[in-house]
C-alpha positions in Angstrom: -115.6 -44.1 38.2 -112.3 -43.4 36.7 -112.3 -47.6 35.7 -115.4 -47.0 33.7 -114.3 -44.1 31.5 -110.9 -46.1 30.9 -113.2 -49.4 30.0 -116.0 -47.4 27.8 -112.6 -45.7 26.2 -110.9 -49.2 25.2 -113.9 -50.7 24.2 -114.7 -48.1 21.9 -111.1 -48.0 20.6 -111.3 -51.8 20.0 -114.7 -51.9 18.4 -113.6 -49.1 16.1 -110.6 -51.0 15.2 -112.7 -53.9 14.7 -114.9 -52.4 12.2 -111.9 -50.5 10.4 -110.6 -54.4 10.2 -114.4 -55.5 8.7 -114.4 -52.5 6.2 -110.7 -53.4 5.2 -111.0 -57.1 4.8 -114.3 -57.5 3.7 -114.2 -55.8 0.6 -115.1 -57.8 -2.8 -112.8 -57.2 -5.8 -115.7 -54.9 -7.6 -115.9 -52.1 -4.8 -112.9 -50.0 -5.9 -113.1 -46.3 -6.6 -113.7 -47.1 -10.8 -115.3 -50.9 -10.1 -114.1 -53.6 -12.6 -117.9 -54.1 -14.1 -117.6 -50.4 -15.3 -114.1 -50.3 -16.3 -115.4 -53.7 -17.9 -118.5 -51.7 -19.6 -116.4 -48.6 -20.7 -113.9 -51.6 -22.7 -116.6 -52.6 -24.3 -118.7 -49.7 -25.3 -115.5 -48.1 -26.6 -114.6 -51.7 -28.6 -118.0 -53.0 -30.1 -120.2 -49.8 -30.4 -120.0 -48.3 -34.3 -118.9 -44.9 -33.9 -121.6 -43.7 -37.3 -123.3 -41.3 -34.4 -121.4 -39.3 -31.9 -122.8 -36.1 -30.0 -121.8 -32.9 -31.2 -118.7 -31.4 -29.0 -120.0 -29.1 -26.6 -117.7 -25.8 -25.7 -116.8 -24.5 -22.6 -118.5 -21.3 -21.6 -116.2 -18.2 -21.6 -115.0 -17.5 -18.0 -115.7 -20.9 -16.8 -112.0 -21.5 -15.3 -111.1 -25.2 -15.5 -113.5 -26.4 -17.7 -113.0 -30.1 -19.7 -114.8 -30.6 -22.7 -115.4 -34.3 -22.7 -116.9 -37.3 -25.4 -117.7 -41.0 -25.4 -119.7 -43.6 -25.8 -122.0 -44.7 -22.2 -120.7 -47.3 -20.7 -122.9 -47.0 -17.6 -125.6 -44.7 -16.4 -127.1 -43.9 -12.6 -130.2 -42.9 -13.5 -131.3 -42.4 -9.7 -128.8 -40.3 -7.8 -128.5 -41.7 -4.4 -128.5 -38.6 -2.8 -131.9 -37.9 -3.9 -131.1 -34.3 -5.7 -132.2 -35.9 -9.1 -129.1 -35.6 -11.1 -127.9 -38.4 -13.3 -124.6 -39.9 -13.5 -122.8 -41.1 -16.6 -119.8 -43.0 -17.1 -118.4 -42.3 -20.3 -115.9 -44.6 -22.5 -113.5 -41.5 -23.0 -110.0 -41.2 -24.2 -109.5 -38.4 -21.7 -109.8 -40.0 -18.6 -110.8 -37.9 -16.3 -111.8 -40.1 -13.9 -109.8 -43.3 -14.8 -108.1 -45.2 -17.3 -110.1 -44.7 -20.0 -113.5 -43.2 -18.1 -114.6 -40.2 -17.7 -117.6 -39.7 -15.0 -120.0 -37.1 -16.3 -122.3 -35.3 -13.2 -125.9 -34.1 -14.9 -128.0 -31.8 -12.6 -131.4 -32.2 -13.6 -132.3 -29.1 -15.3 -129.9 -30.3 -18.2 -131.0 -34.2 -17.9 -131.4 -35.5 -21.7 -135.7 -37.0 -21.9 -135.3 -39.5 -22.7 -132.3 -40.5 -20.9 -129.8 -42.2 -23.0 -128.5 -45.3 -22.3 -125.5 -47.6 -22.5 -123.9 -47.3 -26.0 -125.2 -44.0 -26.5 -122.6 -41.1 -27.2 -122.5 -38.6 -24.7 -121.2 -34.8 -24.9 -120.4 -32.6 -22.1 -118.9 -29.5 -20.6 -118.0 -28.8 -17.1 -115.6 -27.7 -14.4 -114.1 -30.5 -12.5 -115.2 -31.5 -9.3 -114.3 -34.5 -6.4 -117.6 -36.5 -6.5 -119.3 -38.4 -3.6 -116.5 -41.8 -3.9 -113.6 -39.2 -4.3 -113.2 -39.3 -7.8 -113.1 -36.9 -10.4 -115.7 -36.0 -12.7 -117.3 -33.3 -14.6 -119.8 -31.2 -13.5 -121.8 -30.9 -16.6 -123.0 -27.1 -17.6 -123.7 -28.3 -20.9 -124.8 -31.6 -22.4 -125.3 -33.3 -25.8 -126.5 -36.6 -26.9 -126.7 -39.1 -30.0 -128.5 -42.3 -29.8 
């Protein structure tokens, strides 16, 4: 009996190493915390889109402790949460970079999502405490939202 637990026991260590090894290995060049085709998007929205219309700052509410007032241009939007709790994600060309060099991820819940929702090249405004988001990055956690298309 003691032989079984011991094999089960290996062979669970060894398939979990095996998988670590698969997760590790396997991994394209676009799957890293800020991936290339949005870091790629954010260059070029912040290069090539005319800056005649930008969204009107948006303050921090009073008593909202660390609070970031963020701006940019959308360089990528998730329209449809995959979590399923109908927020929208934005990824903003920002020079404040919250999130990256030069990005700033902006969490909408869906009481403050924009209709209709803007799209890439759009400039985005938004308030919010930070947060860690689902990938571990940081991003704001929008209270308050403006647009300009």
């Amino acid at each position: 009996m003691r032989w079984l637990v011991t094999t089960v026991l290996v062979v669970g260590v060894i398939a979990a190493a095996v998988a670590a090894a698969l997760v590790l290995f396997a991994r394209e060049r676009d799957q890293g915390l800020v991936p290339d085709r949005i870091q790629q998007a954010a260059r070029e929205a912040r290069d090539t889109t005319p800056s005649t219309s930008s969204a009107p700052p948006v303050a921090c509410p009073a008593g909202l402790s660390g609070c970031h007032e963020v701006s940019g241009r959308i360089a990528y939007v998730e329209a449809v949460d995959p979590d399923g709790d109908g927020d929208a994600h934005f990824v903003l060309a920002d020079p404040a970079s919250v999130t990256g060099p030069g990005i700033t991820v902006v969490d909408v819940r869906p009481s403050l999502r924009p209709q209709p929702l803007p799209g890439v090249g759009d400039s985005l405004s938004a308030a919010g405490a930070l947060a860690t988001g689902s990938y571990g990055q940081s991003q704001v956690e929008a209270v308050a939202v403006q647009v300009a298309r």
